[in-house]
N, C-alpha and C positions, 0 to 999 in steps of 0.2 A: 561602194555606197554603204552608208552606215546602214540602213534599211532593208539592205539584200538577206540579214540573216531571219526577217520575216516570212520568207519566203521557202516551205517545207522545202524537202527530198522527197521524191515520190515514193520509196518506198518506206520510209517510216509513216507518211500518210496512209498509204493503201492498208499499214497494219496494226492502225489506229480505225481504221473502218472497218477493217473483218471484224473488229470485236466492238466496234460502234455502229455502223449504219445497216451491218447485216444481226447483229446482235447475236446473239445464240439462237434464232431461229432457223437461220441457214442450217446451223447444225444439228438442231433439233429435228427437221428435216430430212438427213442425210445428204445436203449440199444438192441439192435440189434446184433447179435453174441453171442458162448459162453461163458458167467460169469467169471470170472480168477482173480484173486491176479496176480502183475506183479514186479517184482521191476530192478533197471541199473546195469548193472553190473560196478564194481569198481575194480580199483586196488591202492591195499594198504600194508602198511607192517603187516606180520602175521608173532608171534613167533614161533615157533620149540618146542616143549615143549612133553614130556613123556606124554603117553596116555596110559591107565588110571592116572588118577592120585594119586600118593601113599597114604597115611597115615604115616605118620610121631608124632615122640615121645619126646613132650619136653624135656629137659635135662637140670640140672645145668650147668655153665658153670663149676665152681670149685665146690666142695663139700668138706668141712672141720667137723670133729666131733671133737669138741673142749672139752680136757682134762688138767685135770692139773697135773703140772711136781714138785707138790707135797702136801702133804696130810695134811688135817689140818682141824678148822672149817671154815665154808662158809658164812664171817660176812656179805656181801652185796651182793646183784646183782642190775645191773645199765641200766636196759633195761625192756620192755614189751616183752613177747611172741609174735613174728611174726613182730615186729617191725624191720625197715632198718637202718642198721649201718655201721658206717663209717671206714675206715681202721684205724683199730689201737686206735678206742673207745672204754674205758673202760666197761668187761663185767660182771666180778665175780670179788673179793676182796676177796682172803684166808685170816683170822686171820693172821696176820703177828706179831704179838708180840712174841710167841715164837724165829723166828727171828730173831728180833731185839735182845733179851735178848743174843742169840748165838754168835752173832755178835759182842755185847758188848764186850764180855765175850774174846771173840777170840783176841778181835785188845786187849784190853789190855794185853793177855799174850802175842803177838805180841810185843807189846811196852818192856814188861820186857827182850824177848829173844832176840832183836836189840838191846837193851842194853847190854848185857850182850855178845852177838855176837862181839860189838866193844871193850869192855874191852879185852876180847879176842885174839881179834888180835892186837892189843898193845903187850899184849906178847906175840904171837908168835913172832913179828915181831922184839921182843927183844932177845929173843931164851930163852925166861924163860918158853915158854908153850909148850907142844907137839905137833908134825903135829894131831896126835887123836884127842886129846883135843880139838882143833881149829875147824878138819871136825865135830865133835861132835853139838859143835856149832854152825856152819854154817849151818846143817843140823837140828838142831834145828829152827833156825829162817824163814829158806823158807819153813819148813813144818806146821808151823805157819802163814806163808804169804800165802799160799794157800789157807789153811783152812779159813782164811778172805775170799779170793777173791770166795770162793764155798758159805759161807754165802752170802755175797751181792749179789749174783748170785739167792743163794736161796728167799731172801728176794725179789728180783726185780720177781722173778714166783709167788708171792701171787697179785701182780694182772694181772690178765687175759687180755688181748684185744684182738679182731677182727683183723684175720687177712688178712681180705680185704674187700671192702665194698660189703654186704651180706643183707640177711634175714635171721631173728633167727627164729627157728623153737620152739619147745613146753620145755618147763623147764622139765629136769629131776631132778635136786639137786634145794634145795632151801634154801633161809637164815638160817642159824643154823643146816644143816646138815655136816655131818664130814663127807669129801672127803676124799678117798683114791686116790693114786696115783701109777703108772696112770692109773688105770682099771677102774674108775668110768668115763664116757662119760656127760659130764656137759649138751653138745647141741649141736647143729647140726644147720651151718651157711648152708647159699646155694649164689652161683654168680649168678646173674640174668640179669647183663648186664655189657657184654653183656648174650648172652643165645644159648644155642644150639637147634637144632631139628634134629634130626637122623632118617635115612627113608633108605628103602632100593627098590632098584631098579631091574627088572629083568638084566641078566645076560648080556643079548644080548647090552644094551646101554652102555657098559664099554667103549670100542673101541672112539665111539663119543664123550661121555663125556671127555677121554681121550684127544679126538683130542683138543677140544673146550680148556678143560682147557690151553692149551700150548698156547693158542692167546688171552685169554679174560677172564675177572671174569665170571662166570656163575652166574646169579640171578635165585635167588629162594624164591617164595611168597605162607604165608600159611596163612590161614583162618581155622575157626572151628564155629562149628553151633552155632547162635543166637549173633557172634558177631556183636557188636554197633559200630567197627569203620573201618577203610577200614584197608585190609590183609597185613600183616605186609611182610617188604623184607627184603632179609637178603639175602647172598652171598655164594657158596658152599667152603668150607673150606680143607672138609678130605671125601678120598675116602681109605675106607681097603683094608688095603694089601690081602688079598682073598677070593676068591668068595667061601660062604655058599653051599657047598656039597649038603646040604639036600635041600634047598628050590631054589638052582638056583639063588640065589638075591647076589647084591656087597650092603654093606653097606654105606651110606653118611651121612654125619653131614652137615649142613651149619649153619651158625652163624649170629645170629641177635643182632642191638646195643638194641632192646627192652625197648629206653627211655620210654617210655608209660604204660611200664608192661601189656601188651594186652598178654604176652607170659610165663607161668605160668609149673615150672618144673611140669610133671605128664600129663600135659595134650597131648590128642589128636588133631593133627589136619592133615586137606587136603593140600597137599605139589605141587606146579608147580611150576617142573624144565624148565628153557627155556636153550634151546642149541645153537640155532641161531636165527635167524631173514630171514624170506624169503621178498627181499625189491622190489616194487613194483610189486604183486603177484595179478593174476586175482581171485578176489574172488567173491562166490552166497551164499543167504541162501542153508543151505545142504536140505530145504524142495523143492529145483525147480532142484535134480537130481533124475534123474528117470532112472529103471535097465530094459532095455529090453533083447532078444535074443543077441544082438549083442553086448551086451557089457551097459554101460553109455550113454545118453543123456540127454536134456535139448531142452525144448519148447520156441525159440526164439520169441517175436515179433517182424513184420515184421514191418515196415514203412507203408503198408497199412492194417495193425492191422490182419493181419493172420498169424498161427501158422507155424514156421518149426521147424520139428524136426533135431535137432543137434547131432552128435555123440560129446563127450567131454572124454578127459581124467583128472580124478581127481587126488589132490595128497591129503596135510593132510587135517585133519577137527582140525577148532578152534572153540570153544564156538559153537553155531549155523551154522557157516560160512564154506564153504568149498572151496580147493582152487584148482582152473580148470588150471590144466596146458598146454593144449591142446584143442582148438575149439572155443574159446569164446576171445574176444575181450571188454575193457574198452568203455563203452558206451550203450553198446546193450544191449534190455531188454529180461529178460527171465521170464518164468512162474513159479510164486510158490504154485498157488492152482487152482485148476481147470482142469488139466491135464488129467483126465480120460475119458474127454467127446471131448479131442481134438485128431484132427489128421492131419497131415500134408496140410496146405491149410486152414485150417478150419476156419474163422472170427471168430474176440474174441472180445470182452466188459469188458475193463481193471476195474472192480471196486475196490473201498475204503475199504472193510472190509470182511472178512471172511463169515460171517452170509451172504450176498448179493450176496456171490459165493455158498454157501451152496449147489444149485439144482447138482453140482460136485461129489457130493458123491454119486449119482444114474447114470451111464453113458443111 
């Protein structure tokens, strides 16, 4: 989300407050009060996004197993194994001379029965020949005219292309093996861009997803462990027509242009669907909410650096982040480490680093 980079690190906040919200007075003091990580509260846009986040299963876009539509030997192949090919680039080259020899063979008895077809009809058309005689002939010559056009037909199947631009997967037949047709499976193309991911979702986010799709693309960005470049985004495309009996989940596909090839059929990866956008949403690290008897709160600092406790209603959690929608206010700072040793009133000593708040973990 374009937006996320709104959104601090906590500890460059906390060390923006030691020398802003506690100011030199802490120190002028001798650090005076108890110890606390602190950071302001913000409001920013936070996406909407399915929690957990699924696991999702790359997928060809197309999948082709490329056979031939007829049988002979197999004089060439015109590619590498795993190599990327173009639509409609040359990939196998069947012997085609038998073919050609057919072919021959064919258009010249072609040629004798067009002639002989026109003689023909010279006399019928004088009434020295029979209506037989005539369909005789005439049926002769188009079932010769055929048999050409199924040769050239044939002859144009001995070479093979790609039929869209793919990667060729592992050679099963190889120069000088005799194909059969069509039961021999030559290889096996894959589309790869664009590319699908399919994941499925619990049952309960159909409705929303539903909503959403009817006003807006839904984006959806996937990553998998030890990638080198940032997570690929891609658009949710196809939602099944019904919901898995057995496991509760609706299945989705979304669809990546995968110029880069970061996006590999077979592989696994981690899928965030966002559904909306909540726009300027009060958000805290989710480390400065704290669960008492009564429910949620949060450790305000006050303006003369003492603790209130807050009641606060929260709503989703992003990455670290959580978002208050109820109690808190853009500006105000609240506790995010130290919390054990405070209590309402209590003077705090806003510091820079974790380790300096450390004495927190013993109230």
């Amino acid at each position: 989300m374009k937006n996320l980079t709104l959104i601090p690190t906590l500890a460059v906040v906390a060390m923006l407050l030691c020398n802003g919200c506690s100011g030199g007075t802490n120190k002028s003091a001798g650090g005076t009060g108890v110890p606390i990580l602190a950071t302001k509260v913000i409001a920013t846009n936070v996406p909407v996004q399915i929690q957990p986040e699924p696991v999702g299963h790359v997928t060809a876009y197309s999948t082709v197993m490329v056979r031939s539509q007829i049988g002979g030997i197999l004089s060439e192949v015109h590619f590498k194994e795993g190599d990327e090919v173009k639509s409609n680039a040359p990939l196998f080259t069947i012997d085609p001379r038998p073919m050609q020899a057919a072919l021959a063979r064919d258009k010249a008895q072609l040629e004798n029965a067009t002639a002989q077809f026109n003689r023909d009809q010279k006399l019928f058309e004088a009434k020295i020949e029979s209506q037989d005689q005539f369909d005789a002939s005439k049926a002769s010559r188009d079932t010769l005219a055929a048999t050409v056009q199924s040769d050239e037909l044939n002859l144009s199947f001995t070479e093979i292309r790609a039929p869209f631009d793919g990667v060729t997967g592992g050679l099963q037949f190889y120069q000088g093996n005799v194909v059969k047709a069509p039961d021999d499976t030559l290889l096996t193309i894959n589309q790869i861009h664009p590319i699908y991911v399919a994941f499925a979702v619990p049952e309960q986010y159909l409705p929303e997803i539903q909503k959403e799709m009817g006003v807006r693309t839904l984006k959806v960005q996937v990553a998998f462990e030890n990638m080198t470049m940032p997570p690929s985004q891609g658009e949710l495309t196809f939602v099944n027509n019904a919901v898995d009996e057995t496991t509760g989940t609706i299945q989705l596909k979304a669809t990546f242009p995968n110029d880069n090839n970061a996006l590999w059929p077979g592989q696994f990866v981690h899928v965030t669907l966002t559904l909306s956008e909540l726009t300027n949403a009060i958000v805290v690290p989710s480390q400065a909410i704290q669960t008492g008897q009564n429910g949620q709160f949060v450790y305000v600092v006050k303006p003369d650096l003492t603790a209130e406790e807050r009641p606060v209603t929260i709503g989703i959690a992003y990455q670290d982040e959580t978002v208050v929608q109820k109690g808190l206010a853009a500006g105000e700072t609240v506790v995010t480490d130290g919390q054990l040793r405070l209590k309402p009133g209590t003077k705090v000593n806003v510091k820079s680093s974790i380790e300096a708040a450390s004495p927190s973990s013993t109230p």
